[in-house]
N, C-alpha and C positions, 0 to 999 in steps of 0.2 A: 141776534146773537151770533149767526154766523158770519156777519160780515164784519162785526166785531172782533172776533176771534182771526178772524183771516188780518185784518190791521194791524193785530198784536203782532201774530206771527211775522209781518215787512216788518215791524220795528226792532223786533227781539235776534232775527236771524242774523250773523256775525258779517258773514264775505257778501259782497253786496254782486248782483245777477256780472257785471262789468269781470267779475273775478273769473268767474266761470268759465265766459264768452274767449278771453286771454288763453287760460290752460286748452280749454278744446282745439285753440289756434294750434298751439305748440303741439300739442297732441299728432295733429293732422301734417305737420310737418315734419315728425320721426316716423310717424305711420305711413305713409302715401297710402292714396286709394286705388286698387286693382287694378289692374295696367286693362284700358275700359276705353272703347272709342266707337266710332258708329261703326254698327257689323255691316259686313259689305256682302255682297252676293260673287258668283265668282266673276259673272262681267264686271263685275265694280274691281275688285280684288285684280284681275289682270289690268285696268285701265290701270291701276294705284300703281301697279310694278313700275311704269313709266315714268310715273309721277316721281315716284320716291325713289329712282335713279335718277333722274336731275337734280333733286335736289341734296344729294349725296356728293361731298366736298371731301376729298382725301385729305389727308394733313400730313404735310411733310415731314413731320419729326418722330420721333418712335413712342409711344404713349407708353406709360405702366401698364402692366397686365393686372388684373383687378381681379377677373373675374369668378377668380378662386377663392382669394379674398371674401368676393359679394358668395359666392357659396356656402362657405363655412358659415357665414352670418347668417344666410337662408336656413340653414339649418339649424343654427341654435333658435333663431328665431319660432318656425314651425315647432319645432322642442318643447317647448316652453309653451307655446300657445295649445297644442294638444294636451299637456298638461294640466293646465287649465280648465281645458275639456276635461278631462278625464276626473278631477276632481267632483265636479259637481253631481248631480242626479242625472241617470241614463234618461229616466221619462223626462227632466226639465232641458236635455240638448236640443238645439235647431238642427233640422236636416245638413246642413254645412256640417255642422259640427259632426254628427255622426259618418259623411263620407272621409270628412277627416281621421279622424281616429280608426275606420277601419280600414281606409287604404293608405295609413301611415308608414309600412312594411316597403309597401310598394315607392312611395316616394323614396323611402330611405333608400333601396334599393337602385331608385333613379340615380339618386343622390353621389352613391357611390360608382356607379355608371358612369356621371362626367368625369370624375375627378381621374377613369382612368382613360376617355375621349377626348379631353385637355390637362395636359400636363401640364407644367409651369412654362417648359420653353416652348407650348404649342404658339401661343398667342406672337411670339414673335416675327413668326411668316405670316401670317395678318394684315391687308390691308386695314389701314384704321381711320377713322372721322373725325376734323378736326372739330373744335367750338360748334355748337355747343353738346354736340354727341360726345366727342374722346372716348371711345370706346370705339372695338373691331367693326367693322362695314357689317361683315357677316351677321352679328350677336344683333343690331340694328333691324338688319333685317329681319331675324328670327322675334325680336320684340312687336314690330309692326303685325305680321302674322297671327300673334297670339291675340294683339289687344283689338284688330277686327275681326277674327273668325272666334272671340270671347272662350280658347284655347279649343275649340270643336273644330279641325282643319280636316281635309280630305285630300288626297293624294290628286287628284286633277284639277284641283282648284289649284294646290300647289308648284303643280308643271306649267301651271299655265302663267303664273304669277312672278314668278324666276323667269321664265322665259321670256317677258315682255321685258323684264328687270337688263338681263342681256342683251335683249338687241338693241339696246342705250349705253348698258354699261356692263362688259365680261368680267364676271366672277371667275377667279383664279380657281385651278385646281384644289388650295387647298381650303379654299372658302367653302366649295363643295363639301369638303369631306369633311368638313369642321359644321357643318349646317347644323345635321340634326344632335350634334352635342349642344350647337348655342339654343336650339328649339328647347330642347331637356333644360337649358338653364332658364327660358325666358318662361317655360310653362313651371318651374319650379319658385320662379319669382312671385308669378304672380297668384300663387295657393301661397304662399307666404304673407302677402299684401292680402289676401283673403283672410286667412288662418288670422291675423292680427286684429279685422272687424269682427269674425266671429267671436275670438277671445271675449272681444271688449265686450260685445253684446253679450256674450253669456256672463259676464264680471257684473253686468247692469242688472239682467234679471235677477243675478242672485243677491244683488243689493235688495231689486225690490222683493225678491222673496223674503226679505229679513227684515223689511218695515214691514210689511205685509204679516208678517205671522207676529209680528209685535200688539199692531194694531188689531188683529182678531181676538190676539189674547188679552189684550187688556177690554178689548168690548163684550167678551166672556165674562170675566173675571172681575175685573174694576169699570166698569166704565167710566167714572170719572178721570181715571189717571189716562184717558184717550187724551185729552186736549194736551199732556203735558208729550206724549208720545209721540205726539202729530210735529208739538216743539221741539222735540230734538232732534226729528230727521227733515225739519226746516234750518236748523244749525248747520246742519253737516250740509248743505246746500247739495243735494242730488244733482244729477244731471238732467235735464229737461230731453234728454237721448232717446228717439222712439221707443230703443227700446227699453228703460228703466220704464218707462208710462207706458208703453202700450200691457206689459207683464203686470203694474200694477193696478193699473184699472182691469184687467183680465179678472186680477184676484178678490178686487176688492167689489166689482160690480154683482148683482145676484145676492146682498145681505142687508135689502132694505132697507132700514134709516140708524140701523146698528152702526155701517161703517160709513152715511154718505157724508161725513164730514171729511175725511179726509180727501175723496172724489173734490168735493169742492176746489178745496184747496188746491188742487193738480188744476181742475180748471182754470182757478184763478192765476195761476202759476203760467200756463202756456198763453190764457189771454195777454199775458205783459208781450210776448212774442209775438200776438197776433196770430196762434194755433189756436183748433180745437184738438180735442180728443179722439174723434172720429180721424182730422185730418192724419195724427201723428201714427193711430193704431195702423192706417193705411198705408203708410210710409213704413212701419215696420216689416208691413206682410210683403211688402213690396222689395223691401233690404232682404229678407229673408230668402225669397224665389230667386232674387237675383244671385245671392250668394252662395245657392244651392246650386244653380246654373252655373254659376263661372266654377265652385269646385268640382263638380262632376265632368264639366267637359274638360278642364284641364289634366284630370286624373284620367278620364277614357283618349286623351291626347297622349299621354305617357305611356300608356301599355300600347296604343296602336302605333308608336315609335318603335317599341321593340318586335313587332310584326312587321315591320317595312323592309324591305330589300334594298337596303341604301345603297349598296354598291350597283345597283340597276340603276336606280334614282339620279346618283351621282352622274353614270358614264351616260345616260340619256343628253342630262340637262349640259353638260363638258364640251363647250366648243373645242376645245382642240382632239374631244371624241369625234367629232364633223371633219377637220381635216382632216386625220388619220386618216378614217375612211377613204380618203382621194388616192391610198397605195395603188401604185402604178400595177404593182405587182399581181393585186388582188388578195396579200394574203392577212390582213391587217385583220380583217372583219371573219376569218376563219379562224382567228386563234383563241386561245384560251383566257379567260378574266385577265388570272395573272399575270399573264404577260403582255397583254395590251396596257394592263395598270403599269407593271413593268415599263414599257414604254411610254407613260404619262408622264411618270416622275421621274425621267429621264428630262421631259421637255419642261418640267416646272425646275429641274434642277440647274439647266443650259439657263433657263429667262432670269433665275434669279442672280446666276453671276455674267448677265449681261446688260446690253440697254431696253432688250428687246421684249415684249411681252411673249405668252406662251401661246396663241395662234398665231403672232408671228412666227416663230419657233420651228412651230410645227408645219407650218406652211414650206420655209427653207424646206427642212426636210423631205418635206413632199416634193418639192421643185427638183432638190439635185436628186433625188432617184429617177425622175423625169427625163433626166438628162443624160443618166447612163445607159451606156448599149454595149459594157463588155461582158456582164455574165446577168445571169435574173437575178442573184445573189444581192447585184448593187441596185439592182432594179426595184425593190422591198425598203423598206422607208425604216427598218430595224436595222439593215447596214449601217447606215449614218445615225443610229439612235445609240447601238449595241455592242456592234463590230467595228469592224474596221475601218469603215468611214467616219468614225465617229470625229478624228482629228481633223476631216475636212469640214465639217458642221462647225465645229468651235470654231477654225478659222475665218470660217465667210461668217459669223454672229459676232467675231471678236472677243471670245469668251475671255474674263479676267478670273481665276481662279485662285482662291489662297495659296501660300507659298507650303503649310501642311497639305492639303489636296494636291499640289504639285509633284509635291515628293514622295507621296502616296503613289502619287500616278506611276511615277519615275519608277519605283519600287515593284511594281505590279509587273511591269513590262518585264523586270529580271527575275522573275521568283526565284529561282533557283542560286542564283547568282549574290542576291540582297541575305537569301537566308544562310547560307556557307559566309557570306562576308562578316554577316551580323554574330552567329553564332564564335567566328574565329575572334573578332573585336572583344567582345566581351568575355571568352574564354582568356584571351591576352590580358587584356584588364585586372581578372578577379586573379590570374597566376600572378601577375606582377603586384598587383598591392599584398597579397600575403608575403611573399619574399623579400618588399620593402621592409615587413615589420620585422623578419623572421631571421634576412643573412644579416649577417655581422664577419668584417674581417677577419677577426680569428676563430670560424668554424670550421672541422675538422671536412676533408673532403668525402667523410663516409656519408655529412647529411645531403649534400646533392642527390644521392641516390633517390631521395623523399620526393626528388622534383617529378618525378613520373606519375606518383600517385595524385600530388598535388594538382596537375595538369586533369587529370582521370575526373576527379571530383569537382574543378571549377569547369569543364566542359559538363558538365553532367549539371550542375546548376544553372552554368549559362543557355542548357538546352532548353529544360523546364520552366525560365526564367522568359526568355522566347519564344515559349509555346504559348506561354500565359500570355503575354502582351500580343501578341497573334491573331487567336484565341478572341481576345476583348478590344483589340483595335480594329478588326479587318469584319466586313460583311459578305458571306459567300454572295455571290451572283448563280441566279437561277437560271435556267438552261431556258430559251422559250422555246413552247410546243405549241400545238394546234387545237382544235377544240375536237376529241371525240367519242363525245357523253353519247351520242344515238348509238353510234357501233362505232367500229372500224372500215372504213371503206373498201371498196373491192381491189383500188389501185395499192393500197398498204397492206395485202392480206398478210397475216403473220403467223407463224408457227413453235407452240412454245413446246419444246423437246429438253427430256431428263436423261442426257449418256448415264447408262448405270451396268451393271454386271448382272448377270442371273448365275445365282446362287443356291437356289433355293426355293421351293412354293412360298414359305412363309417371306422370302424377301420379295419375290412377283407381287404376291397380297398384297404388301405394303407398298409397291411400288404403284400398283393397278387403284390404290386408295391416293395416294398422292396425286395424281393425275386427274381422276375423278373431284377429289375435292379446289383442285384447281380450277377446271373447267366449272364447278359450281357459283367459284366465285366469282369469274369473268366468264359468264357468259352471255357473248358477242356473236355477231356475225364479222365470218372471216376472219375469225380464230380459229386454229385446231392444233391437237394436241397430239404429242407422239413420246415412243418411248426409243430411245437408241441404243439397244445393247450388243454387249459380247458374253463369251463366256469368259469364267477363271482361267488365267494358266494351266495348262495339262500338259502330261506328256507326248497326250494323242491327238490327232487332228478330230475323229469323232469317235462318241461314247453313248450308250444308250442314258446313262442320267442325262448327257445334255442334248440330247434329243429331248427327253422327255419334257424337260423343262421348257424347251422352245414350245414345245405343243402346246404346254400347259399356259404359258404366256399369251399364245393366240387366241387358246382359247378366253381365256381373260378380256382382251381387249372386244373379240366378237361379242362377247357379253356385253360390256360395255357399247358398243356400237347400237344394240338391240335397245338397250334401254335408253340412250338417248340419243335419241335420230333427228337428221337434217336433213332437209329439202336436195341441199346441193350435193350429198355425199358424205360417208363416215367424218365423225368427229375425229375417233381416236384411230392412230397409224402406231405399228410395231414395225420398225426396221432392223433389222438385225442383220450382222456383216460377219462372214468366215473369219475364224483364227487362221494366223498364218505363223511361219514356223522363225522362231527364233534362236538363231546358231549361236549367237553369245550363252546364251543361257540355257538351250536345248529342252525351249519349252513353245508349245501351240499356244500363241495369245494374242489378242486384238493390237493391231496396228498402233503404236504409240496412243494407246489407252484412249484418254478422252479427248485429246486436242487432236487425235486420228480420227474417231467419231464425226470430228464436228465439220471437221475440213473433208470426209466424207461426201458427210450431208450435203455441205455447200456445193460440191462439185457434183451431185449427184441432181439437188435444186435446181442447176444451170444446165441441165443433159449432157455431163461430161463425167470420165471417171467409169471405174466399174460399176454395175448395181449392186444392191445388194441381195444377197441371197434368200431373204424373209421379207417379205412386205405384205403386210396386212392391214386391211383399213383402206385409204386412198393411196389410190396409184402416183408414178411421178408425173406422168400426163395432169392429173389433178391440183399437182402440186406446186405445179411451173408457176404459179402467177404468185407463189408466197416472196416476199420481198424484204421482209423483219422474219429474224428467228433469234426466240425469250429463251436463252438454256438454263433449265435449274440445276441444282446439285440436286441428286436423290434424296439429301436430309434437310432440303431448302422447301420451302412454302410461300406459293406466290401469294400474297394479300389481296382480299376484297375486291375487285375495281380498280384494278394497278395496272394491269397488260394494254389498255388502249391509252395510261399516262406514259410508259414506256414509248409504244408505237406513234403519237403527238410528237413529242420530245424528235425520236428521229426524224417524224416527216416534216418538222419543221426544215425552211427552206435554209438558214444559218446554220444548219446540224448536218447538210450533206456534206458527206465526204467528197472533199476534190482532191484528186490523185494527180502526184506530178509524175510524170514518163521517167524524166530526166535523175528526178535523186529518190524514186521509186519510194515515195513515201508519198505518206496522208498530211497534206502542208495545211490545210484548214477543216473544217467540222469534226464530225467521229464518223470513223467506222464504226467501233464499239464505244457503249454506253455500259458503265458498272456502276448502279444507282450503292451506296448504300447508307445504312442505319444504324443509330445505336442499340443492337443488340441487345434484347431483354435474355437473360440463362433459364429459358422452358426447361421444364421435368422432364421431357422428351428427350432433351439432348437436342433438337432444331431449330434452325437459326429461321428468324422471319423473313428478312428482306435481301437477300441476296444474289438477286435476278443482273444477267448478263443480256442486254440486247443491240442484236447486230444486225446489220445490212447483208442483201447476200449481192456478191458485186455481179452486173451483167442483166441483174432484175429488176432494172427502174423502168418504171412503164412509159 
């Protein structure tokens, strides 16, 4: 009877197995399977770096950028397939399926992470692959990565694997810094090529959960209308997919001889393929683990992207971070991130408008500081990166620059000169086209008079018209400093001083708190802090209120001393200097206010000048070796961890002041640095960032 019935069913079913065998093709060819290759160990994985630099073939022509493209579709894709997921029964999901849907946040999160790690014109500075890759060098790379470490990768396999990659074939600066955005895309690829078999398998089970509660219910209920049941979901020709069979023989085994007709039938079905039942359920459990593997580890790949320190990562694996390194000078490897990065893309910007690559590049650079022996200045490999060698570099590389970069350049050199010229062009411009529309021969000579305003108002647009274009054409250039996150060194000791007045207890208090909560926030070695005052104008040279006050001051800062103490000597200093009498105005008051204060101090810094009459705190003996001095305003607040970015800044070797004899000025670096900020309006009335720091001349170690 049953072999009967199974005949019937090959005669009666519609698409014959051939139909099937076709769509699965197609299937598998909008789907690909999980980007899946042998997993390598890390020795295997650094021999491969070698490998798959030689066989990496650059393509001379400029490729489409795609890869945004292939994103937006990763994501509808993922979309849709969660979907999916989510529709069905939480108990009937595969583990795939459940890391899916609940680190979908996260992906999406990824998701919008590249899109702002590559922008449309990132891909354009891209080396790219010709045939049959077409796609970036880099994104290549990050694809191989994933598909042997089955998206589970670890940061020393990784250095190790790049690095064998470069001593074959140098990855550019910005391949570097584009890396772990192509990672984020190649591990997003391949949970996408996941997320699509999970879909499918879960679309399969819930097929056979729906002949399956068919067939129960009619072996309830009817059983004779089994046979007709068994024949309609032989019509619809099932997939022979582990997983449609492995789910329904799950459900249908354990109901005795109620349901074993349709068990047959599945046998009979996979015999034509030359399967068993056993074989295919094993093959499910097998797709299962596997797919539960490949999406966990690409999703624990993704959050440990956002732990990594790529800019360590990058300036490790960055050959022309190796030559840098060779600065003559010494000072390359003591400076700060920023501005060694500063100096990178300096040299990826010389290589790409030249022949040259960028350790060539940086080699040059190395060389001619080599070469120089007139100041240390040229002897620093950011001379010719920064300053003013930089026109000898582009010359011996032969740089060819755009003719907008030219004029840029041109522009630059005149600031002062380009913006009065530009300013006057365009204010001539907007006056002259309104008076084209405006005179007419027979106007009376009273409307000329208008010409003054008219003038008023088109310089007044063409200023704001300038600022704008300014503004959104031009990028400030950052000062480089040095690196001094542990402290401050003892050769840059610095001293940050508030000239202020004593007024008042209540104005001491506030003063005695501003100080303190400075010192809170930077605190350093070889920092310290002082107050510099005078009294108000008076008619009298001395008075018992400003006695009092002075006392009451001292005693303030000794408080302060008490409470926080230092090995080498007081933090906090009170200097205070005699009013002296002023005949114009027939009053007792401090020496030209605050710029008397400061120029004071400095002479006082260097063992010259009078002392001053109040000193509390460290002595000038103790003081001699300070070389920066940070002065705030009284209603100024130095920030957080700002006084050793300050103190950087000047000890950078490009930021020392060289003084000419001859035309008695400061012809290159700063004396003074006047950092400032956009101003937030506090309730206080205080402004945040408005620190002044200067050299004191005579004190370079």
């Amino acid at each position: 009877m049953k072999n009967a019935v199974i005949n019937w069913f090959k005669i009666k079913r519609a698409p014959p197995v051939i139909s099937h065998t076709r769509r699965h093709r197609a299937s598998a060819l909008a789907h690909p399977v999980p980007i899946s290759a042998e997993l390598f160990s890390a020795d295997q994985m650094e021999r491969f770096g070698g490998k798959l630099a030689l066989s990496h073939k650059l393509s001379g022509k400029k490729l489409p950028y795609y890869l945004l493209k292939r994103l937006d579709d990763n994501e509808k894709v993922l979309t849709r397939s969660c979907l999916i997921l989510s529709s069905g029964e939480k108990a009937g999901i595969t583990p795939a399926g459940e890391w899916l849907l609940d680190n979908f946040y996260r992906i999406e999160e990824q998701i919008r992470l590249v899109r702002q790690l590559l922008p449309k014109n990132f891909g354009k500075g891209l080396p790219s692959l010709g045939l049959p890759h077409s796609c970036p060098r880099i994104y290549d790379i990050a694809t191989e990565v994933v598909s042997h470490s089955d998206g589970l990768w670890d940061i020393k396999t990784l250095t190790r694997f790049l690095s064998t990659y470069q001593s074959v074939r140098p990855l550019t600066l910005g391949e570097l810094w584009a890396f772990p955005g192509m990672l984020r895309l190649a591990l997003i690829e391949n949970l996408r090529r996941v997320s699509i078999e999970v879909a499918n398998a879960q679309q399969e089970r819930n097929l056979a959960d729906f002949w399956v509660n068919k067939l129960q219910d009619s072996a309830e209920n009817d059983p004779a209308s089994q046979i007709i049941v068994i024949a309609d979901m032989a019509r619809t020709n099932p997939p022979r997919s582990s997983a449609f069979v492995a789910e329904l023989v799950r459900r249908l085994q354990g109901h005795g001889s109620m349901l074993a007709l349709p068990l047959t039938w599945v046998e009979q079905r996979l015999s034509e393929v030359g399967l068993t039942q056993r074989e295919v359920i094993d093959k499910f459990n097998q797709q299962l683990a596997a797919s539960q593997l490949s999406v966990s580890n690409s999703i624990m790949g993704l959050r440990q992207l956002t732990e990594m320190d790529w800019a360590e990562f990058a300036e490790n694996l960055s050959v022309v971070e190796k030559v840098l390194r060779e600065d003559p000078a010494g000072i390359y490897a003591s400076m700060h991130f920023d501005t060694r990065d500063n100096y990178r893309h300096q040299i990826e910007q010389l290589s790409r408008h030249s022949l040259h690559d960028e350790a060539f590049v940086a080699s040059r650079a190395v060389a001619l500081a080599q070469q120089a022996t007139d100041s240390f200045q040229q002897q620093h490999v950011g001379y010719y990166l920064i300053d003013a060698g930089r026109k000898t570099l582009e010359k011996d590389l032969q740089v060819r620059f755009s003719l907008q970069t030219r004029i840029r350049s041109r522009l630059s050199q005149t600031p002062l000169l380009s913006w009065l010229g530009s300013l006057l062009l365009l204010t001539t411009a907007i006056t002259a086209e309104v008076l084209y529309h405006t005179v007419h021969p027979g106007m009376h000579w009273a409307w000329w008079l208008l010409l003054g305003p008219v003038v008023l108002v088109a310089s007044q647009f063409a200023l704001n018209l300038l600022s704008e274009i300014t503004t959104r054409s031009r990028t400030p250039q950052p000062l480089p400093r040095l690196e001094f996150v542990g402290g401050i060194p003892e050769h840059a000791s610095t001293l940050v001083v508030i000239p202020c007045l004593l007024g008042s207890r209540k104005n001491i208090d506030a003063l005695i708190s501003s100080l303190e909560v400075c010192y809170l926030g930077n605190v350093l070695s070889h920092l310290n802090f002082a107050l510099l005052t005078d009294f108000h104008d008076n008619p009298e040279q001395h008075n018992e209120d400003n006695d009092a006050l002075l006392s009451y001051a001292t005693q303030q800062i000794q408080t302060l001393n008490r409470r926080y103490t230092d090995a080498q000597g007081p933090l906090f200093t009170l200097l205070h200097r005699d009013s002296e009498m002023n005949a114009a105005q027939s009053v007792w008051m401090g020496y030209e206010r605050k710029r008397g204060k400061l120029n004071a101090l400095n002479r006082w810094l260097r063992g010259e000048g009078e002392p001053f009459s109040r000193v509390e705190g460290r002595t000038q003996a103790q003081l001699r070796q300070v070389k920066y001095v940070i002065t705030l305003d009284s209603d100024t607040v130095l920030p957080r961890a700002t006084a050793h970015q300050l103190v950087a800044a000047m000890a950078h070797p490009l930021n020392h002041p060289v003084y000419d004899t001859e035309r008695q000025r400061v012809i290159s670096g700063y004396a003074i640095l006047q950092p400032r900020l956009a101003e937030e309006i506090p309730e206080n009335g205080q402004g945040r960032y408005a620190a002044l720091c200067s050299s004191v001349p005579g004190n370079d170690p």
